[in-house]
MOPAC internal coordinates of N, CA, C and O (Angstrom, degrees):
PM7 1SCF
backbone

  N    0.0000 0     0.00 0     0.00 0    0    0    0
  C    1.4373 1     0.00 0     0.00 0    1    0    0
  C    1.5196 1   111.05 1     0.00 0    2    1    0
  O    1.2310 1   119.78 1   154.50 1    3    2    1
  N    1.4828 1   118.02 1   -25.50 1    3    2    1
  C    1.5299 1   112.70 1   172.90 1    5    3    2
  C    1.0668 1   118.50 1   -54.65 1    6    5    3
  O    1.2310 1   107.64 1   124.56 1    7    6    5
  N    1.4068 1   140.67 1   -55.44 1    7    6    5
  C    1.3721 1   142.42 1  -155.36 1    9    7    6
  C    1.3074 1    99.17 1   -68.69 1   10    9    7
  O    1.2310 1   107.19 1  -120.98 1   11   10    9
  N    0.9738 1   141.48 1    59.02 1   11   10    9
  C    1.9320 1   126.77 1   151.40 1   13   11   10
  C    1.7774 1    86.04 1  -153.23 1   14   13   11
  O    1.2310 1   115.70 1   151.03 1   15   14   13
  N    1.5297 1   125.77 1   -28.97 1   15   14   13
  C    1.3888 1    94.52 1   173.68 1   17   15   14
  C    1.5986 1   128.64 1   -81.29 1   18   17   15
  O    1.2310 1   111.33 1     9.25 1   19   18   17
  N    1.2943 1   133.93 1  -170.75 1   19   18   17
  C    0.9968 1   124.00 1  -172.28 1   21   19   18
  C    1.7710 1   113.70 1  -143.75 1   22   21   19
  O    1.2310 1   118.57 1   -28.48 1   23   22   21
  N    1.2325 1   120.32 1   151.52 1   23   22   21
  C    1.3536 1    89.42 1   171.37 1   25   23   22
  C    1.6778 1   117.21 1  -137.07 1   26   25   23
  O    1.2310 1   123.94 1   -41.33 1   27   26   25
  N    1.2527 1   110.04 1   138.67 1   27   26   25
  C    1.7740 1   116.86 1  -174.86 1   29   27   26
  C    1.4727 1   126.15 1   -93.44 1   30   29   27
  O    1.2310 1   135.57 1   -84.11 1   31   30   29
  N    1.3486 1    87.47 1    95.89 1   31   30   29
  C    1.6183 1    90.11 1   160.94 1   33   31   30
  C    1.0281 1   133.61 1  -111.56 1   34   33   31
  O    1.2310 1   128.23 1   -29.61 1   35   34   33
  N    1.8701 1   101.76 1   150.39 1   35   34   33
  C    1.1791 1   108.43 1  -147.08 1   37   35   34
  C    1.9900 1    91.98 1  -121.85 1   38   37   35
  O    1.2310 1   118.89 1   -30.09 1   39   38   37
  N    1.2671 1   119.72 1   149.91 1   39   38   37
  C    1.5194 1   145.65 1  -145.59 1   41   39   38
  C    1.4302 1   115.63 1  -117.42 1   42   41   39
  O    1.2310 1   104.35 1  -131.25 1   43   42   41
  N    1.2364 1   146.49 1    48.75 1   43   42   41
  C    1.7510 1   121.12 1  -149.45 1   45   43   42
  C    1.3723 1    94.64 1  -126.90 1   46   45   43
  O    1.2310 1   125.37 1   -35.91 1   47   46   45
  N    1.8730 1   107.29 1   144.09 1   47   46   45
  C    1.8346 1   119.83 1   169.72 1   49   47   46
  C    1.5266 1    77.65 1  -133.13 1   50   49   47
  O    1.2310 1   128.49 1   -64.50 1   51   50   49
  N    1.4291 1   101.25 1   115.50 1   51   50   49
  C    1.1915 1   125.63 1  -170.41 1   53   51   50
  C    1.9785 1   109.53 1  -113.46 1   54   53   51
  O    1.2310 1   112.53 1   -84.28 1   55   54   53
  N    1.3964 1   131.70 1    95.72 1   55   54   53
  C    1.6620 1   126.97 1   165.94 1   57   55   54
  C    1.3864 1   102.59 1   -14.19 1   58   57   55
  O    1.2310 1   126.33 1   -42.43 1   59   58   57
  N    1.3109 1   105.43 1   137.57 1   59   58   57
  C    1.6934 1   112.57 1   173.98 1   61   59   58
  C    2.0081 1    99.49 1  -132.80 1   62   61   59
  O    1.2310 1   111.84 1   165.09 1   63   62   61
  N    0.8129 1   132.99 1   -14.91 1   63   62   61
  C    1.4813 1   152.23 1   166.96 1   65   63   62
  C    1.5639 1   111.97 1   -20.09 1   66   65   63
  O    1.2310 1   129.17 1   121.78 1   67   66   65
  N    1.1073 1    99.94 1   -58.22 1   67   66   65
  C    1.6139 1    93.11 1  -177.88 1   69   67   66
  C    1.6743 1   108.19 1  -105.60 1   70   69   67
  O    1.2310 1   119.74 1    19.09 1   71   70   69
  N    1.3932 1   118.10 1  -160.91 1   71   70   69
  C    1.1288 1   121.83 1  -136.51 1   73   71   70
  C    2.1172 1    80.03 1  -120.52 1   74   73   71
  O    1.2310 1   118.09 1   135.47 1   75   74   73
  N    1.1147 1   121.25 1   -44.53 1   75   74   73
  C    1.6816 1   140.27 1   128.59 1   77   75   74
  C    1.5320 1   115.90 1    -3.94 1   78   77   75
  O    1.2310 1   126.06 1   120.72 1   79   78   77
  N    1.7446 1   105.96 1   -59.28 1   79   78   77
  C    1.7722 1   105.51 1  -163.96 1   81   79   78
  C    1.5208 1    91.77 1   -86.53 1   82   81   79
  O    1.2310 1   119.33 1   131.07 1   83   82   81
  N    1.1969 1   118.88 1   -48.93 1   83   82   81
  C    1.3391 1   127.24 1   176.09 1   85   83   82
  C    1.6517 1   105.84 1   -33.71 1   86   85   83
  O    1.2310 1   114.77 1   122.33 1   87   86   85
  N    0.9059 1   127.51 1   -57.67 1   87   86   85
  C    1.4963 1   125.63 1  -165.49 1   89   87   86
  C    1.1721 1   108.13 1   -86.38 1   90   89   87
  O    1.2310 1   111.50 1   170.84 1   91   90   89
  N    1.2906 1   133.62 1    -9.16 1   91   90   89
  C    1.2472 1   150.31 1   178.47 1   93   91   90
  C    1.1815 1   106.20 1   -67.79 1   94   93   91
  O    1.2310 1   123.79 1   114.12 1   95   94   93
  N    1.6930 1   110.33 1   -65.88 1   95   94   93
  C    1.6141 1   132.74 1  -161.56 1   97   95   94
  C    1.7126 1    82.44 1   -67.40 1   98   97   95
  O    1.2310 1   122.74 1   105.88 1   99   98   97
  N    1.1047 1   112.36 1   -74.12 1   99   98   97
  C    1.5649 1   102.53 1  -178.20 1  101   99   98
  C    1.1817 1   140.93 1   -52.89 1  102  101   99
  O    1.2310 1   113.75 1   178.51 1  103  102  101
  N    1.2438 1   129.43 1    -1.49 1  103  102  101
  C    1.4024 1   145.73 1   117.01 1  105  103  102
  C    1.2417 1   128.22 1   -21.29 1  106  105  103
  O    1.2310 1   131.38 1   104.26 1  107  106  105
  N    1.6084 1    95.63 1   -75.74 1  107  106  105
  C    1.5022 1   111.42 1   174.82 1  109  107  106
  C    1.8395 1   115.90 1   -61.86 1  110  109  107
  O    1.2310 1   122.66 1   123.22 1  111  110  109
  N    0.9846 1   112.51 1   -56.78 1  111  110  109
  C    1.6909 1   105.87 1   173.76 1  113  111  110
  C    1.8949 1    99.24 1   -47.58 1  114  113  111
  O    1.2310 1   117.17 1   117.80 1  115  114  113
  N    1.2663 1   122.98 1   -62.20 1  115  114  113
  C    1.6389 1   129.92 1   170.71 1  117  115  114
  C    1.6985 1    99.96 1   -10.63 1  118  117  115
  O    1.2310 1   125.53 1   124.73 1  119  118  117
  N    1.0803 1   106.98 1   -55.27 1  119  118  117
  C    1.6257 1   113.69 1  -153.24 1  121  119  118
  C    1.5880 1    95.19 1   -84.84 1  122  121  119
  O    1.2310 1   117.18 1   123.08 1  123  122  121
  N    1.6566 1   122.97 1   -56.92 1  123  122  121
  C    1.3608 1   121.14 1  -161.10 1  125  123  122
  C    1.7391 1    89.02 1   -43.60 1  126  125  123
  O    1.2310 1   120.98 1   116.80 1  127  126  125
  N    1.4618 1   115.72 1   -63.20 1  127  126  125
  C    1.5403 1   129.37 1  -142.53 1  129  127  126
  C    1.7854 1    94.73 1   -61.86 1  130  129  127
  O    1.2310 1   123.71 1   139.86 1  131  130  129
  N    0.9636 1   110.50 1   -40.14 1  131  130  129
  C    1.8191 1   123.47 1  -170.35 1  133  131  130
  C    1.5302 1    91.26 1   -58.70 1  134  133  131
  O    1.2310 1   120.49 1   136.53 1  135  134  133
  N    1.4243 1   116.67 1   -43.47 1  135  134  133
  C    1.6336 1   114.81 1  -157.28 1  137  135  134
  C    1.1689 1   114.47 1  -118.75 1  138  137  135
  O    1.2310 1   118.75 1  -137.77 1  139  138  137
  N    1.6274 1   119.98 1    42.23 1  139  138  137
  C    1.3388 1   139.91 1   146.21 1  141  139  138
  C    1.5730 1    99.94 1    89.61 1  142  141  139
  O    1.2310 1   114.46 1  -165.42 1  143  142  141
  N    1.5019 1   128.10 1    14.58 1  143  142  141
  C    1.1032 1   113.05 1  -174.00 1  145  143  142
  C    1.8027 1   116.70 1   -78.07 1  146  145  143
  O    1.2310 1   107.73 1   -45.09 1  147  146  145
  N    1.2875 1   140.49 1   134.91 1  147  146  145
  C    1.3460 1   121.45 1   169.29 1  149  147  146
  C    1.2584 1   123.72 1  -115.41 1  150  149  147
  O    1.2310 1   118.79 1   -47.11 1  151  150  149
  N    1.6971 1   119.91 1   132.89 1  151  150  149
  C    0.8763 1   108.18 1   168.24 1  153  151  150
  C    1.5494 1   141.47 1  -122.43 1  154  153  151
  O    1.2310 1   136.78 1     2.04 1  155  154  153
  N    1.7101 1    85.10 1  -177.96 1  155  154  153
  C    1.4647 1    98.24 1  -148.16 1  157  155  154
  C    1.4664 1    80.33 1  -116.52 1  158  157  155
  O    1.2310 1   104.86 1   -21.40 1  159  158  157
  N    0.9711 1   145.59 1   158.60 1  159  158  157
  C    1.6665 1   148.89 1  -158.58 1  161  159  158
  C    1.1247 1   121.86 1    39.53 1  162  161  159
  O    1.2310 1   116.60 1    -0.69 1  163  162  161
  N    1.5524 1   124.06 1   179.31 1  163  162  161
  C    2.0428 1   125.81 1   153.75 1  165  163  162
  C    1.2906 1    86.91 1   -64.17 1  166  165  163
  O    1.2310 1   104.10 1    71.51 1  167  166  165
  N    1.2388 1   146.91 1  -108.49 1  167  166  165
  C    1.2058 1   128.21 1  -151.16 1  169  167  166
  C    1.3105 1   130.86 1  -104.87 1  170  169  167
  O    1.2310 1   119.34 1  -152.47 1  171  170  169
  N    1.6699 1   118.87 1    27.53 1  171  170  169
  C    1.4525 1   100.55 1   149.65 1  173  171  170
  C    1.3074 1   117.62 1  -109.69 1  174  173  171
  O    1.2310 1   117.91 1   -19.21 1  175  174  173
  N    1.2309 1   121.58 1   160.79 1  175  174  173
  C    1.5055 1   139.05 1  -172.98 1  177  175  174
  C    1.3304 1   122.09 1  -119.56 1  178  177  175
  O    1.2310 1    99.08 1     3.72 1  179  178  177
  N    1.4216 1   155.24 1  -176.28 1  179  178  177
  C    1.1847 1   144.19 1   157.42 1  181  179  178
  C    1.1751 1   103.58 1  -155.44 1  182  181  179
  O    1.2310 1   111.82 1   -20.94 1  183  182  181
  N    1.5437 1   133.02 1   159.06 1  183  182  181
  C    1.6089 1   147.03 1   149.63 1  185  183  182
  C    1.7784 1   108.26 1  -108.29 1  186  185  183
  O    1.2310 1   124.37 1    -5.33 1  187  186  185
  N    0.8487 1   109.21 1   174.67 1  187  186  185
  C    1.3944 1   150.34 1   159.43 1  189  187  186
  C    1.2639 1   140.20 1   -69.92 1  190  189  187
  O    1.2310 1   102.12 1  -141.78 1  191  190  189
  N    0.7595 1   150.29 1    38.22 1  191  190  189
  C    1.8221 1   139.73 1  -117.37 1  193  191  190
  C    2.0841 1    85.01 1  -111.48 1  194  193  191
  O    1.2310 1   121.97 1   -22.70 1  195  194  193
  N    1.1150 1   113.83 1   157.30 1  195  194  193
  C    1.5569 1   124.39 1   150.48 1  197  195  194
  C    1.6970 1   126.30 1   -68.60 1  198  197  195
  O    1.2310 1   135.60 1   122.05 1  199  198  197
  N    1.7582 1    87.42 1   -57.95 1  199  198  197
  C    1.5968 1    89.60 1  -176.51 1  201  199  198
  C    1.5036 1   102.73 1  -140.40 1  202  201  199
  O    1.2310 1   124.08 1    26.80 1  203  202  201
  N    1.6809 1   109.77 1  -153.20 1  203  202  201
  C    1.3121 1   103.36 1  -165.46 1  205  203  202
  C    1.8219 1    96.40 1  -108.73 1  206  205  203
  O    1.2310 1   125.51 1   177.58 1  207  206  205
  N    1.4656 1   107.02 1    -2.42 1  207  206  205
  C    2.0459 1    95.21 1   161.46 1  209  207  206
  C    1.4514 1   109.48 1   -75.79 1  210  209  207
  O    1.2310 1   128.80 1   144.79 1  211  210  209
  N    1.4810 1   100.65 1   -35.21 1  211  210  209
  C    1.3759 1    92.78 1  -171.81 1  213  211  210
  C    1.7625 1   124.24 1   -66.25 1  214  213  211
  O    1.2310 1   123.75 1   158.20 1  215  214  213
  N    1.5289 1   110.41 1   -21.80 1  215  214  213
  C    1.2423 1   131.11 1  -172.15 1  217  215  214
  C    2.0616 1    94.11 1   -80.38 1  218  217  215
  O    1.2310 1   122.84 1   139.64 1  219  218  217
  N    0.8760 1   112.16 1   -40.36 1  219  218  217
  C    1.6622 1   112.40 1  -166.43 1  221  219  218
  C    1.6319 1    91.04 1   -76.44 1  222  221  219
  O    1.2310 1   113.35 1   141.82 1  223  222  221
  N    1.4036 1   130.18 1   -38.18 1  223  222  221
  C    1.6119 1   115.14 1  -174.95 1  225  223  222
  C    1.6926 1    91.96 1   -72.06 1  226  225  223
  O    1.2310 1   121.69 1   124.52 1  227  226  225
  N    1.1825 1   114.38 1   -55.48 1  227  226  225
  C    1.7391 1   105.94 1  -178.97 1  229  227  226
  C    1.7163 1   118.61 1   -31.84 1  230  229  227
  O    1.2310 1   127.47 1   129.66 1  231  230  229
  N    1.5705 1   103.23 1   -50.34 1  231  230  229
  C    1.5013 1    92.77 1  -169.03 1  233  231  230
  C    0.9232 1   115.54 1   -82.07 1  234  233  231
  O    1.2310 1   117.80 1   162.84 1  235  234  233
  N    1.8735 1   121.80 1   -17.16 1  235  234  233
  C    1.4442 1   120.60 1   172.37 1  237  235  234
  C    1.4225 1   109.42 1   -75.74 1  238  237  235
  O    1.2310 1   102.78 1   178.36 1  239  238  237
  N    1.0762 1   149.18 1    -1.64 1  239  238  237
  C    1.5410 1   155.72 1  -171.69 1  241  239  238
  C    1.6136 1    92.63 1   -96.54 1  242  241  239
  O    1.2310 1   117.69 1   118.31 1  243  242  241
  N    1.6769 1   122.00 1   -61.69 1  243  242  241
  C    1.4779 1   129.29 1   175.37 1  245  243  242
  C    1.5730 1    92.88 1   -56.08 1  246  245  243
  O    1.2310 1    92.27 1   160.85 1  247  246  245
  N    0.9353 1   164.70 1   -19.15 1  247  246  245
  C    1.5648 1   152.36 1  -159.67 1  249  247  246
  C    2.0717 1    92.48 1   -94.21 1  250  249  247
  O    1.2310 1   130.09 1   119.00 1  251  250  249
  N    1.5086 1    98.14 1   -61.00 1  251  250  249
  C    1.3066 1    97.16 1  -179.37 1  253  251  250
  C    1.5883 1   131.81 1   -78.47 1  254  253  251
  O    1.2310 1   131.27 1  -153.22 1  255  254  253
  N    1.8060 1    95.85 1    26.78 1  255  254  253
  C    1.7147 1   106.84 1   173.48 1  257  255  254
  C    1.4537 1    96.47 1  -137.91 1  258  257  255
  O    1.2310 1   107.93 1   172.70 1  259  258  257
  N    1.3235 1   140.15 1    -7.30 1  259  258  257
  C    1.1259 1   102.16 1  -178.01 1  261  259  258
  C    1.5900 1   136.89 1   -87.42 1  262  261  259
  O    1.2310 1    97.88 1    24.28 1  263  262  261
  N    0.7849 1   157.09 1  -155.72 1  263  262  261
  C    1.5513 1   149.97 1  -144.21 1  265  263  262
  C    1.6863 1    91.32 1  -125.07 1  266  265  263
  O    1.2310 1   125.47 1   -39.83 1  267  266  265
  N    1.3973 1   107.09 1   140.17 1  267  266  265
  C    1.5652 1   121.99 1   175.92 1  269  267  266
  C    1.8128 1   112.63 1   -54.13 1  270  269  267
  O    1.2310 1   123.73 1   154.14 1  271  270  269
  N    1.1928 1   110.46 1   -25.86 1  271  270  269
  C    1.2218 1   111.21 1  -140.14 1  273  271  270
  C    2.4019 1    87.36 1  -125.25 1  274  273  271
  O    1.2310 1   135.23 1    -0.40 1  275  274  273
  N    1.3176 1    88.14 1   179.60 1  275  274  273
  C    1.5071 1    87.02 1   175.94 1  277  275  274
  C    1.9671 1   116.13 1    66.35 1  278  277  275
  O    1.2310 1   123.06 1     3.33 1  279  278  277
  N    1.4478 1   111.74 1  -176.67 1  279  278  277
  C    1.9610 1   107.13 1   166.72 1  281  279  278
  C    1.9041 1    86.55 1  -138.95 1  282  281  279
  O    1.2310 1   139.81 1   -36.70 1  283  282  281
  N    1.0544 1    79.18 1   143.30 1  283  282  281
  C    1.4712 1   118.96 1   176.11 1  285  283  282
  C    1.9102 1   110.82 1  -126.40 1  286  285  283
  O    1.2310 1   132.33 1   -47.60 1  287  286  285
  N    1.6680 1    93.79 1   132.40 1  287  286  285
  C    1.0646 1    75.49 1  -164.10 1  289  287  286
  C    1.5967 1   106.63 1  -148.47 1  290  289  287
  O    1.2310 1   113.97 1   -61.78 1  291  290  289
  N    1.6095 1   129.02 1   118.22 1  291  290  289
  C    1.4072 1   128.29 1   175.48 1  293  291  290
  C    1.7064 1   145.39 1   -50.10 1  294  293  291
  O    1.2310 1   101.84 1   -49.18 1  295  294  293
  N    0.9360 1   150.76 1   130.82 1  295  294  293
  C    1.1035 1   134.89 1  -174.84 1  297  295  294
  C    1.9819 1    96.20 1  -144.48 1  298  297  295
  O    1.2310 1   122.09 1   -52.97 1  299  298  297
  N    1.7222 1   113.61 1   127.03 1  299  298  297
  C    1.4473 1   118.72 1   177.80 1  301  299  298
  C    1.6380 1   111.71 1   -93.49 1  302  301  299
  O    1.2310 1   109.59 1   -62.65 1  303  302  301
  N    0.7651 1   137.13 1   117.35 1  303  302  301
  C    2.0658 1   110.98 1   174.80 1  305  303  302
  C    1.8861 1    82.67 1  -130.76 1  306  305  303
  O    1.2310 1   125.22 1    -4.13 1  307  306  305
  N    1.2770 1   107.58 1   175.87 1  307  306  305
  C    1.1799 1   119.54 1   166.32 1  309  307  306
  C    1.1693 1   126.30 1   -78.10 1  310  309  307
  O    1.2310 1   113.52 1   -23.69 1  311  310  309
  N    1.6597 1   129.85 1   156.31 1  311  310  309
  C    1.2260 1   118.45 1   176.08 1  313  311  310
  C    1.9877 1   115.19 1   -50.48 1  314  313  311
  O    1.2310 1   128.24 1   136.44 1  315  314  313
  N    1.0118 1   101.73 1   -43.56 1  315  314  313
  C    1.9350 1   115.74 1  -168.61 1  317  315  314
  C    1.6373 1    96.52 1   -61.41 1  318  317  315
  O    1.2310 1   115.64 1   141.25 1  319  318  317
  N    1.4699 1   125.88 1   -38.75 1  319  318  317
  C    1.5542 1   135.38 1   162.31 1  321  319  318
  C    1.6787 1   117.97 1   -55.36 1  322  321  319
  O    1.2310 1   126.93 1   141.72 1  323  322  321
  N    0.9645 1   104.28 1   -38.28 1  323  322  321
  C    1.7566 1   108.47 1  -170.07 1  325  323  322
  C    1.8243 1    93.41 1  -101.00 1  326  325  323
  O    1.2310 1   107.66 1   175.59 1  327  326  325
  N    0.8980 1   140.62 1    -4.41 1  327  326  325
  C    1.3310 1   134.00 1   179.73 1  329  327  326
  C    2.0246 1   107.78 1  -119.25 1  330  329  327
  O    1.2310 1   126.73 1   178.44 1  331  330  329
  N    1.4481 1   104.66 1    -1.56 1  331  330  329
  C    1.3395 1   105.26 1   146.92 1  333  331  330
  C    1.2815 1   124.99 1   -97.84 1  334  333  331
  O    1.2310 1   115.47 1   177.25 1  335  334  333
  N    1.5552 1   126.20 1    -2.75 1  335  334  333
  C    1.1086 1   123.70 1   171.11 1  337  335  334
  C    1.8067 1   115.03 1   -30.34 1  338  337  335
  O    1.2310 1   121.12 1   -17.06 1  339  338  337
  N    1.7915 1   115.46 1   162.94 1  339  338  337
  C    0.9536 1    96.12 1  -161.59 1  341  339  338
  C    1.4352 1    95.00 1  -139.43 1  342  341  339
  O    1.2310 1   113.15 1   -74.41 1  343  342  341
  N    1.5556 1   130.56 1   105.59 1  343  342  341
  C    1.4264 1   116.85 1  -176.63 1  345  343  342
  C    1.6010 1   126.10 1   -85.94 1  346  345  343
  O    1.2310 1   123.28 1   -56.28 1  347  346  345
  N    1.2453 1   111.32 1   123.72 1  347  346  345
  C    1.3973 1   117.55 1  -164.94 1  349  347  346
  C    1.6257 1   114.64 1   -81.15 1  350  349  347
  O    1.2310 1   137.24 1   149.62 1  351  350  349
  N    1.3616 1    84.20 1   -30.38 1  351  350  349
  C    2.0812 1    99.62 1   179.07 1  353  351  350
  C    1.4642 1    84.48 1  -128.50 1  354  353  351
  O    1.2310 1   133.99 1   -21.50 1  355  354  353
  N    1.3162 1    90.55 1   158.50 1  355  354  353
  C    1.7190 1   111.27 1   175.42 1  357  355  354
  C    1.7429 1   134.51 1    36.77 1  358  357  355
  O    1.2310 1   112.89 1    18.74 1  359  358  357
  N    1.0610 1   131.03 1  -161.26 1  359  358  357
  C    1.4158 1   113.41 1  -169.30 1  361  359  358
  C    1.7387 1    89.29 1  -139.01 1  362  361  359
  O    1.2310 1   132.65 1    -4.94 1  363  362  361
  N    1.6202 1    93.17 1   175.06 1  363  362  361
  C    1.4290 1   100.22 1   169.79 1  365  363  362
  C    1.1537 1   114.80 1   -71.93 1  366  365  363
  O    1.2310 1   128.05 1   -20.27 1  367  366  365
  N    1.5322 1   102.10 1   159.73 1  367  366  365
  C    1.8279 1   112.45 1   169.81 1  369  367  366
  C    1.5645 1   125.11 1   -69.84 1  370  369  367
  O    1.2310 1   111.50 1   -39.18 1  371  370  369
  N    1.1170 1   133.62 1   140.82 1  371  370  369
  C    1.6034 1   132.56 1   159.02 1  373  371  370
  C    1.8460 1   107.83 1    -4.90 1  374  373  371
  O    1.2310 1   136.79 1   115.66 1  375  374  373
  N    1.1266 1    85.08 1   -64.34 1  375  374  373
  C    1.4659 1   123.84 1  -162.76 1  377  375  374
  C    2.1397 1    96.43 1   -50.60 1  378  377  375
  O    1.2310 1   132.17 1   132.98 1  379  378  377
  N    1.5501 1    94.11 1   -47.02 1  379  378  377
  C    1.7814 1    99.23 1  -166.98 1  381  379  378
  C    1.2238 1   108.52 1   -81.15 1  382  381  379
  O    1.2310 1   120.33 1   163.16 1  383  382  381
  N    1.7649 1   116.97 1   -16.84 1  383  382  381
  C    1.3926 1   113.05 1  -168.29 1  385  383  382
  C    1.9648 1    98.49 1  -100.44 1  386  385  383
  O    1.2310 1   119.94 1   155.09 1  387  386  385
  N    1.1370 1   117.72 1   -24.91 1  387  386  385
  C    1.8087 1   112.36 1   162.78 1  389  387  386
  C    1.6041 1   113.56 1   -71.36 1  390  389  387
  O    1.2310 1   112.63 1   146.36 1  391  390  389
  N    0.9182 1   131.52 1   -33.64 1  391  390  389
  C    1.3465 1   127.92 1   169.21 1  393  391  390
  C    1.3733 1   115.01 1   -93.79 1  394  393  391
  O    1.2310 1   126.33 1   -88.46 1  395  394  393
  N    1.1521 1   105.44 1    91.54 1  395  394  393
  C    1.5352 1   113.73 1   159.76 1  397  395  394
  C    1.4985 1   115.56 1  -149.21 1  398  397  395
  O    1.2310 1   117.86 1   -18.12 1  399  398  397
  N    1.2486 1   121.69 1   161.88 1  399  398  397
  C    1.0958 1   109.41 1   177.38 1  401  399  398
  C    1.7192 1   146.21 1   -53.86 1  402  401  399
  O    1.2310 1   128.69 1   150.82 1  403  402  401
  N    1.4095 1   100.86 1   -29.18 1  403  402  401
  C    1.4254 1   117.01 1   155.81 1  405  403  402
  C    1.5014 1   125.83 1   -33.89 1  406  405  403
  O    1.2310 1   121.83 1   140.02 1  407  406  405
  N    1.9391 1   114.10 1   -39.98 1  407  406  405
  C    1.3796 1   120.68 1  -174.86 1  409  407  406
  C    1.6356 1    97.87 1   -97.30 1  410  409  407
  O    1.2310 1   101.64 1   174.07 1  411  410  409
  N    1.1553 1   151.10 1    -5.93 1  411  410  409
  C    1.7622 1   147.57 1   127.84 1  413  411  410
  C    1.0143 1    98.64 1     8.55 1  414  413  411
  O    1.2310 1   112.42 1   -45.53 1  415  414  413
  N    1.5776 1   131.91 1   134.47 1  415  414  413
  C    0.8399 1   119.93 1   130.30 1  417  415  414
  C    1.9743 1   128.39 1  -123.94 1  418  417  415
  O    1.2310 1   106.24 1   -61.18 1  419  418  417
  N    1.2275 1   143.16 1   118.82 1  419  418  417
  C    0.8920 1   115.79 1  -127.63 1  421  419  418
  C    1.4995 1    83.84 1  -117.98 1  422  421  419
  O    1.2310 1   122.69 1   -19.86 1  423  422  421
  N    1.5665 1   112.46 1   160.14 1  423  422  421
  C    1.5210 1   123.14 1  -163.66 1  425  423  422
  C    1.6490 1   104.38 1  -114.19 1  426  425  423
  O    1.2310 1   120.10 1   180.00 1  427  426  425

């Protein structure tokens, strides 16, 4: 069942300096967490996607939230790619081992 989903990660070093970037960045985390993103670092995050329409409304939705300022930045691999990842220190989160494609269920 992995091979047709996909998964998006997303990359951001975001200005924190003013009082502006601040509300920005917190904005932007606002939105990842609201829109199922989880993360896996301080600043990277990932979703889930099914396919690749569903991945193009995602990044156009991320286009119309992200912050003026700072790089933000995408990365696509497949589900079977992101679930060979390989941790050298520490383990996954709660959070990385319920979301995976295995718990899908598709209708």
């Amino acid at each position: 069942m992995g091979g047709r989903f996909l998964r998006l990660i997303l990359m951001f070093d975001l200005p924190v300096e003013t009082s502006k970037n601040r509300r920005d960045y917190r904005a932007f985390i606002k939105y990842l967490k609201t829109h199922g993103y989880l993360r896996l670092q301080y600043s990277v995050y990932s979703k889930l996607v099914m396919n690749r329409n569903v991945l193009k409304y995602h990044e156009a939705k991320l286009m119309a939230n992200v912050p003026p300022n700072g790089k933000v930045q995408t990365l696509v691999v497949t589900e079977n790619q992101f679930a060979d990842m390989k941790y050298l220190v520490g383990e996954p989160s709660e959070d990385e081992r319920v979301l995976t494609s295995d718990r899908v269920v598709e209708l």
